[in-house]
C-alpha positions as CSV (number, residue, x, y, z in Angstrom):
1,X,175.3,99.6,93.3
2,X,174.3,101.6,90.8
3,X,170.8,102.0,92.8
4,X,172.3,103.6,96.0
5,X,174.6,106.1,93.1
6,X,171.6,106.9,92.1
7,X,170.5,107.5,95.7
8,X,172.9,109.3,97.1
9,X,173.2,112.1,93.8
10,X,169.0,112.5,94.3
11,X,170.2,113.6,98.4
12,X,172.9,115.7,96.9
13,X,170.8,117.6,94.8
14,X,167.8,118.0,97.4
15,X,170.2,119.8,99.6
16,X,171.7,121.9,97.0
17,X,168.2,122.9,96.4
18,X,167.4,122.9,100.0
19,X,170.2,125.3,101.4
20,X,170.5,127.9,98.3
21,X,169.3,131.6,98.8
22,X,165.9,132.3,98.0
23,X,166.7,134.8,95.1
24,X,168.7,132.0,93.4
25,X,165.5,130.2,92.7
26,X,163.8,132.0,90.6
27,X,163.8,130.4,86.9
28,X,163.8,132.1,83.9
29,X,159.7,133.0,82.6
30,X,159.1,130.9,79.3
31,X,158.3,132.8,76.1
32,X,154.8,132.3,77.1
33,X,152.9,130.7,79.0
34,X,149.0,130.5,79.3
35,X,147.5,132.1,83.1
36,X,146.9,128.9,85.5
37,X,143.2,128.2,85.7
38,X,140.8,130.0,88.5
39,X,139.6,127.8,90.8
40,X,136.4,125.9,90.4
41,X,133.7,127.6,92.5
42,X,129.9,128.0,92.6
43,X,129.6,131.1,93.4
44,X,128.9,133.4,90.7
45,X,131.4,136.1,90.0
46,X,130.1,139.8,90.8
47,X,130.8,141.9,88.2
48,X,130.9,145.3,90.2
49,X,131.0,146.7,93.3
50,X,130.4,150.1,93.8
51,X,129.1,149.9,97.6
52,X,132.6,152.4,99.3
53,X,131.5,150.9,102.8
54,X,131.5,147.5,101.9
55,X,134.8,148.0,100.1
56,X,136.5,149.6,102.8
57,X,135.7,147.5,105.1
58,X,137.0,144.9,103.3
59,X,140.1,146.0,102.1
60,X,141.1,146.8,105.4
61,X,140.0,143.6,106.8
62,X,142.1,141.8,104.8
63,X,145.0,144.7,105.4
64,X,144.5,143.9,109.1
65,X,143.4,147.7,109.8
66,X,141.6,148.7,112.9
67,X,137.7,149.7,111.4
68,X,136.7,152.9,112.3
69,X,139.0,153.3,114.9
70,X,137.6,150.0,116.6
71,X,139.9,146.6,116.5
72,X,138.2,143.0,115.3
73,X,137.4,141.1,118.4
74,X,137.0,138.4,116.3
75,X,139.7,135.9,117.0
76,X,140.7,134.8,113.0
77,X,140.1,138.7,112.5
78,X,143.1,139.9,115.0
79,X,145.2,137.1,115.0
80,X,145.3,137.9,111.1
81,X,145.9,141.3,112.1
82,X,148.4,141.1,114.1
83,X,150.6,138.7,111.4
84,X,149.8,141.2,108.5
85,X,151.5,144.2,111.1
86,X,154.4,142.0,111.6
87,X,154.9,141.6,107.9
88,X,153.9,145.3,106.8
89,X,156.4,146.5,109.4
90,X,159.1,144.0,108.0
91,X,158.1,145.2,104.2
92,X,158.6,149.1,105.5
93,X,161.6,148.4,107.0
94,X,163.9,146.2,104.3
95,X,162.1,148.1,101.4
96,X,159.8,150.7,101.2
97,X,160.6,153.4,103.8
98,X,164.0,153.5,101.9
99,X,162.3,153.4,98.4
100,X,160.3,156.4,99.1
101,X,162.8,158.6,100.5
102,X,165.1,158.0,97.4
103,X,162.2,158.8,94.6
104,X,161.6,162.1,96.4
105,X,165.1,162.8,96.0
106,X,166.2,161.5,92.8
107,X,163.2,161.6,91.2
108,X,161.2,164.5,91.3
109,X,160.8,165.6,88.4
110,X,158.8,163.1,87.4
111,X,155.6,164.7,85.9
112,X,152.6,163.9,88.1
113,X,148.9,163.2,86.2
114,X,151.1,160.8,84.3
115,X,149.7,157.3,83.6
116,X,152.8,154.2,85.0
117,X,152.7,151.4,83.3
118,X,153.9,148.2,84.8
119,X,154.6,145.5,83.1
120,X,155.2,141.8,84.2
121,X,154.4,143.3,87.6
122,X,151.8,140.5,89.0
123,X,150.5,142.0,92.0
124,X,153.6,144.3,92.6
125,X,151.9,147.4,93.7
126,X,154.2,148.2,96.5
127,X,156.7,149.4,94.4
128,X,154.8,151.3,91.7
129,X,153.4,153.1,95.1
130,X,156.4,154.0,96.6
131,X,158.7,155.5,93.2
132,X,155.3,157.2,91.1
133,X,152.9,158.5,94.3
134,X,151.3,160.6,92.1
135,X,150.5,158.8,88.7
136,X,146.8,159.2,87.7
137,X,146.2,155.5,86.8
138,X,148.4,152.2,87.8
139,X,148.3,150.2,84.6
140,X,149.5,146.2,86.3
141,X,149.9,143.8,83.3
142,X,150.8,139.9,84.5
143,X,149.6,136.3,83.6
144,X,148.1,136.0,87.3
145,X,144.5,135.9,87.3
146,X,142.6,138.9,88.9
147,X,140.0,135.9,90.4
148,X,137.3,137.0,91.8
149,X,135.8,140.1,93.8
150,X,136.6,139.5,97.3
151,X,133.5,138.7,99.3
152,X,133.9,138.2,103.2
153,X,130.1,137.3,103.3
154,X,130.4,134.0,101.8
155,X,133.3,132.6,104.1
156,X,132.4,130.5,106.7
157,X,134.9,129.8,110.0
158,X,136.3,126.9,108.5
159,X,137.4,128.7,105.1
160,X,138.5,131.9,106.1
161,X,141.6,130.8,108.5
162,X,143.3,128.9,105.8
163,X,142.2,131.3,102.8
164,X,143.6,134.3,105.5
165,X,146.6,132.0,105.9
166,X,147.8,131.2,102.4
167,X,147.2,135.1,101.4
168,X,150.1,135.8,104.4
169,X,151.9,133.3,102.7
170,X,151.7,135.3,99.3
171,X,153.4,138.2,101.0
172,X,156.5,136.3,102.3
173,X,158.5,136.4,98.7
174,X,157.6,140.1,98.6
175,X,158.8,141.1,102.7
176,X,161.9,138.5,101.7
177,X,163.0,139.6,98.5
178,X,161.1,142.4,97.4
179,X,159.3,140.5,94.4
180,X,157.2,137.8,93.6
181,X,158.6,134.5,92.6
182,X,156.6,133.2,89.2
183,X,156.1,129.8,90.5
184,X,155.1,130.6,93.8
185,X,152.4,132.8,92.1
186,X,151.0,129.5,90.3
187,X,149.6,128.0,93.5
188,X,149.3,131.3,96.2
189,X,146.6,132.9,94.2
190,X,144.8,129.6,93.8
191,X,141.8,129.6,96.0
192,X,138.2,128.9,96.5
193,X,137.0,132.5,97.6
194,X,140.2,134.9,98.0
195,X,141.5,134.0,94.7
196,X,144.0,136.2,91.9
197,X,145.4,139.1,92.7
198,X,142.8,141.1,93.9
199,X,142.9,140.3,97.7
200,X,146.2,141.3,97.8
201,X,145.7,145.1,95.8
202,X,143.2,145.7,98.2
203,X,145.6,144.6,100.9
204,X,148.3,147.2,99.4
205,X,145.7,149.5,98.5
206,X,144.3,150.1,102.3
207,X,148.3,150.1,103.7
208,X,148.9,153.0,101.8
209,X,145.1,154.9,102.6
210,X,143.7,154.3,99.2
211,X,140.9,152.0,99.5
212,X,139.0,151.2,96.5
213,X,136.1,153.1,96.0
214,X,134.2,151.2,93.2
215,X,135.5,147.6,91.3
216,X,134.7,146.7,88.2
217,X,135.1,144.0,85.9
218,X,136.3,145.6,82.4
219,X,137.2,144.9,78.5
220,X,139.1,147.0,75.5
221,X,137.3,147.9,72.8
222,X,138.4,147.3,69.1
223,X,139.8,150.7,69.8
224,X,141.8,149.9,73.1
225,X,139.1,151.7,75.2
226,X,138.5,150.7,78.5
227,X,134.5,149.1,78.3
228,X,132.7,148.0,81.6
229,X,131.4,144.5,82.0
230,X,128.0,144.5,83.2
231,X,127.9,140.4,83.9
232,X,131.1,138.3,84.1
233,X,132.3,134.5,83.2
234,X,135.4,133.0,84.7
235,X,136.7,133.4,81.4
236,X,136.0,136.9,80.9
237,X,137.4,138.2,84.4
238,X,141.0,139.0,82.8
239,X,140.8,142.4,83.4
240,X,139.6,144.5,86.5
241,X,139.9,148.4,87.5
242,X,139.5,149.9,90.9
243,X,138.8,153.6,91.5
244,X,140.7,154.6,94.0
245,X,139.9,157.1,97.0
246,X,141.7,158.8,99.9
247,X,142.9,161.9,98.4
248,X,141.7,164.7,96.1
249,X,142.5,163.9,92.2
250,X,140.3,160.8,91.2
251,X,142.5,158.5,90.0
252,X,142.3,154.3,89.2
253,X,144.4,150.6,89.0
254,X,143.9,148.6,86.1
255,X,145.3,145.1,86.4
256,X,145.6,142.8,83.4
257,X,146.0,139.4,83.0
258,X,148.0,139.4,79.7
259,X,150.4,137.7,77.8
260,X,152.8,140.6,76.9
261,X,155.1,138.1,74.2
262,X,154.4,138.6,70.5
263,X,152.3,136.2,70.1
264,X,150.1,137.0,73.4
265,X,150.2,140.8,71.3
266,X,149.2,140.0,68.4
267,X,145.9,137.7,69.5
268,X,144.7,141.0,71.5
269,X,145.6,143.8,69.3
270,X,143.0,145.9,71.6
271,X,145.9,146.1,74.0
272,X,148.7,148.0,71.5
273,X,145.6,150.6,70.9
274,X,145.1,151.1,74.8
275,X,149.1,151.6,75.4
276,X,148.4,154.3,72.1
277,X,145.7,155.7,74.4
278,X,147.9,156.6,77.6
279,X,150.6,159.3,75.6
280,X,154.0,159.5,77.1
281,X,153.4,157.5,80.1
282,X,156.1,155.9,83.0
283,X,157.6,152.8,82.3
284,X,159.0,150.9,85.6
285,X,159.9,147.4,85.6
286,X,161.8,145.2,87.3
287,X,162.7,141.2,88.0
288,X,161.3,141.1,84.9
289,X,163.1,137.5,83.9
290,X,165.2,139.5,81.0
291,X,162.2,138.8,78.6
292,X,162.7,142.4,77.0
293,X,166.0,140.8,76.1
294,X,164.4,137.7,74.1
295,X,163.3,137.7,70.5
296,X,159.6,136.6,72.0
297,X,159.0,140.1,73.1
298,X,160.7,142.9,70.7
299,X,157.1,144.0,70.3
300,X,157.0,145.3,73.3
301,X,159.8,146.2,73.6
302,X,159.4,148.4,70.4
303,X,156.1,150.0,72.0
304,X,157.9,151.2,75.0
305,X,160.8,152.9,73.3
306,X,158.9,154.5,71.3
307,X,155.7,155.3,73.3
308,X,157.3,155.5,76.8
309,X,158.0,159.1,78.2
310,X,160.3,158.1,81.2
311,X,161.9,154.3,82.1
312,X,162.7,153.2,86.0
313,X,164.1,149.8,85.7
314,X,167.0,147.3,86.6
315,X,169.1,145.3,84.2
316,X,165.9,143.0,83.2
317,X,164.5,145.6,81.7
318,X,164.9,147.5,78.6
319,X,168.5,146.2,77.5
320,X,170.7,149.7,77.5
321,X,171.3,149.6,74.1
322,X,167.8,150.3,73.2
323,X,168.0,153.4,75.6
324,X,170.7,155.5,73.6
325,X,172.1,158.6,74.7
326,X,170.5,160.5,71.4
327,X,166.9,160.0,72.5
328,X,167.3,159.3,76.1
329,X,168.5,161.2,79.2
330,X,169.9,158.9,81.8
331,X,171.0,158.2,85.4
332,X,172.0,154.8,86.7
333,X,172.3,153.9,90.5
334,X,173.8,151.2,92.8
335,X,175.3,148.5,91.3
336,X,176.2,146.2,87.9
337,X,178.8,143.4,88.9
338,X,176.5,140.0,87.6
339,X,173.4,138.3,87.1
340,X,172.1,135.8,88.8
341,X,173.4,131.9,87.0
342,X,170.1,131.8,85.6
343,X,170.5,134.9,83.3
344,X,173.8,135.1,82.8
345,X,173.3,135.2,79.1
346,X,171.7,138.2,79.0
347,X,174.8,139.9,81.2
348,X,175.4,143.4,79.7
349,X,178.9,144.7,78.6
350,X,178.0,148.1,78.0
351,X,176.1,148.3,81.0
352,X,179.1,147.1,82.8
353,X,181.0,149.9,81.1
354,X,179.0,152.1,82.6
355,X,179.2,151.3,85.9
356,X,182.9,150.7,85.5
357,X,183.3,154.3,83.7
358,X,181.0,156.9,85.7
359,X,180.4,157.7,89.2
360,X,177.7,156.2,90.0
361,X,175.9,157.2,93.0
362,X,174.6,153.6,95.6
363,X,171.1,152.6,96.0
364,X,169.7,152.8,99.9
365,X,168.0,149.8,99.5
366,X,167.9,146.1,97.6
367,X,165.7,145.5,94.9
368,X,165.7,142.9,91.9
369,X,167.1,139.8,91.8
370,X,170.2,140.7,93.4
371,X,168.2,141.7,96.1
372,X,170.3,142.5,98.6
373,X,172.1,146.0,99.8
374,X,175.0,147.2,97.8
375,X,174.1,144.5,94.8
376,X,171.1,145.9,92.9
377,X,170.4,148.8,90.3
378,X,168.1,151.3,88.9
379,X,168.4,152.9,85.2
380,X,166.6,156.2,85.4
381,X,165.6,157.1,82.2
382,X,163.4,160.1,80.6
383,X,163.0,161.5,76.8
384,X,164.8,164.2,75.5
């Protein structure tokens, strides 16, 4: 008897699982946690590539772009194209169209030349895209891997359909939801040859005419300064920065693979100096697992405060008390009614206050964990 109890609560909480939303999945980010392992390969890691042609055609391979004007006859080649269309129109049409429209009108006055720094953003360039057009470098901090350069020469038939396949499957969170789940992230970017986040910057880089230019595998100094690799190890690709083309001002992404908690700080100190190095640069964040909230990250925390020149983030951000009214100009948008079960600890009173006590002007779109219209919003903030 007590077998088939057993049973039955195992079936009951298989379809629980089974039949909640998507956005109620997502579990809270540890403290820290160490960057899954890159796949085992034999193929040794290129350091740099600085060939625009080879890059280009690449990225927009991968993006499912026509090349020079021609289409892939290749069958793999256009079938992927065609999915990645379906899925970029989906991603224009539940997030980014809207997104764009509402930083040109709510924020313009955002400074441009201005470094945006993004932290626990994985991948996430979309978004940075759309809301800071015009900052001169991305700065992308997550515990993702960048893996490795992406070469289309050393995929054969029989690798590239299912590495093209599992890279569409790293976009469906992000069409979905408008983020990347953590756990997901643990196995997608797992792979023999398209590997880290790399393929995917490349994918968002050529969607919105910026194709990289010239890749490089870097380091920090003892300084924080940025300090090309001229050969690479597996455990040495952590860092990567890609010069980006397709308009006038020269400007570059630098992704990270770092642990942001104080701990993860205070083994790379070279990281605090390169944040010193930027001046008042954008802050944005968002479904950031509350970890600015946690005791594991007032490091941080205290370096954006007090570095930052202007925050755009939702509730898992910078907790509102940290952004007073004395330092801190600021405009909220959409929405504060909850958080999802998972963080209901970190639920904010005065943020509720807010939102109870102001006007608040809605949000076009749905973004964050309460990713849906009418139940997400955006704090706004920027130094007096």
């Amino acid at each position: 008897m007590k077998r088939w109890i057993l049973f039955a609560i195992f079936l009951l909480a298989g379809s629980l699982v089974a039949c909640g939303p998507a956005e109620v999945e997502e579990p809270p980010a540890p403290v820290k946690r160490k960057p899954p392992p890159p796949a085992v390969s034999k193929a040794p890691i290129r350091a740099q590539v600085t060939d625009a042609e080879e890059l280009e055609v690449t990225a927009h391979r991968l993006a499912g772009l026509p090349l020079s004007d021609e289409t892939d006859t290749e069958a793999v080649w256009s079938h992927h194209a065609e999915l990645m269309e379906s899925a970029w129109v989906q991603l224009e049409e539940r997030h980014l169209s809207a997104m764009r429209s509402w930083a040109r009108a709510e924020l313009a006055v955002e400074p441009a030349e201005t470094p945006l720094f993004y932290p626990f953003s994985g991948p996430d360039l979309p978004n940075a895209l759309q809301f800071f057009p015009r900052a001169s470098t991305y700065l992308l901090v997550g515990l993702e891997r960048p893996g490795r350069i992406p070469d289309l020469e050393q995929l054969d038939a029989a690798a590239l359909d299912p590495e093209l396949e599992r890279l569409r499957g790293g976009l469906e969170n992000l069409v979905e939801a408008g983020y990347f789940v953590t756990k997901r992230m643990e196995t997608d970017f797992v792979a023999p040859h398209l590997e880290g986040v790399l393929p995917l910057l490349y994918i968002f880089l050529a969607r919105a005419g910026m194709t990289p230019t010239a890749v490089q595998f870097v380091t920090l100094d003892a300084d924080g300064a940025i300090v090309p690799l001229e050969s690479v190890t597996e455990d040495q690709a952590v860092a990567v920065r890609l010069e980006l083309g397709g308009d006038e001002a020269p400007r570059s992404l630098v992704y990270f693979s770092q642990d942001l908690s104080n701990d993860g700080l205070a083994e790379n100190p070279a990281f605090e100096a390169f944040l010193g190095r930027l001046g008042a640069y954008h802050v944005y964040t968002k479904s950031a697992s509350y970890l600015l909230h946690m005791d594991g990250f007032t490091a941080l925390k205290e370096m954006l405060v007090s570095q930052a020149g202007t925050v755009l983030q939702d509730d898992s951000g910078i907790p509102l008390r940290d952004l007073g009214t004395e330092d801190w100009e600021r405009d909220f948008f959409g929405t504060y009614t909850r958080t999802l079960p998972t963080y209901r600890e970190w639920f904010q009173e005065d943020l509720k206050e807010v939102y109870e006590s102001a006007d608040v002007p809605p949000l076009p779109f749905a973004i964050g964990y309460n990713s849906r219209i009418g139940g997400s919003c955006l704090i706004w903030a920027r130094r007096r």
